[in-house]
N, C-alpha and C positions, 0 to 999 in steps of 0.2 A: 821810390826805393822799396817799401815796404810791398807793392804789386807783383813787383820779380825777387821776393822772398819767399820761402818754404817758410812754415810752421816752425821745423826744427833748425833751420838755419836765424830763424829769431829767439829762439829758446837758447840756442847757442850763445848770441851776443848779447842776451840779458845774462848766461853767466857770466858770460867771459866781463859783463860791464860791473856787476857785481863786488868781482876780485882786480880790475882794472880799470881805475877812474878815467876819465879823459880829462885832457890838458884845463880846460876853464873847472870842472869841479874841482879837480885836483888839486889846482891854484886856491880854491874858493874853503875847501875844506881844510886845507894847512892854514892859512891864513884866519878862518873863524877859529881853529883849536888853539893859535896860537894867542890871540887875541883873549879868548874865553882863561886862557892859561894865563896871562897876565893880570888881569880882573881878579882872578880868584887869587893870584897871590897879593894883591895891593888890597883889596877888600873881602877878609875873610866871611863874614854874614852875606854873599851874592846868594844869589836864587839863580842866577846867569845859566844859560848851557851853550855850549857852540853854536847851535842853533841859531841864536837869541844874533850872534853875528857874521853869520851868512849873508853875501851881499845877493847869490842867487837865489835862493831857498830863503826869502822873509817869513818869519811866522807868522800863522794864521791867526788872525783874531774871531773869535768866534762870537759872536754877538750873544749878549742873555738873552734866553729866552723869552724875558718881560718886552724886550726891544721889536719884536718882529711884530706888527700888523695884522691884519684879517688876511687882505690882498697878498700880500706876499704869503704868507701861511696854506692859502686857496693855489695861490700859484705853483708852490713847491709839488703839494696835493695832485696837481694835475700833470706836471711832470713826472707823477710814478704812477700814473696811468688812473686816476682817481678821477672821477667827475664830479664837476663841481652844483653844489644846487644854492641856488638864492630863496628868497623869500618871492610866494606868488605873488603876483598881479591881481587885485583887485575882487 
């Protein structure tokens, strides 16, 4: 689809999607605000946000920073075009 698109015929439909949801978000964001709106009146102290009950859109957990490895840390490194160096040989 996106092959036999112009540039501006997809700057188009990211606004037009912007100010017009489609039918599964649409669903998805009524349903997390109303939800988040019941929480917050049943339990005044939430930290809650819509978000939090999105059944498309789950929030990200982002791991601490203490959590991530050498390896994966090297790994992220080299996906932004970083090289990696080890300790020599001998």
């Amino acid at each position: 689809m996106l092959a036999g698109m112009s540039s501006s015929e997809f700057a188009e439909w990211g606004r037009f999607y912007s100010h017009q949801y489609f039918q599964t978000d649409q669903l998805d964001t009524h349903f997390s605000r109303l939800s988040h709106l019941v929480v917050s009146m049943l339990c005044k102290d939430t930290d809650a946000t819509p978000r939090d009950f999105s059944l498309l859109n789950p929030p990200v957990e982002i791991p601490a920073p203490g959590e991530m490895d050498d390896d994966t840390i090297m790994s992220v490194a080299e996906s932004l075009g970083g090289m990696r160096y080890g300790p020599g040989s001998g």
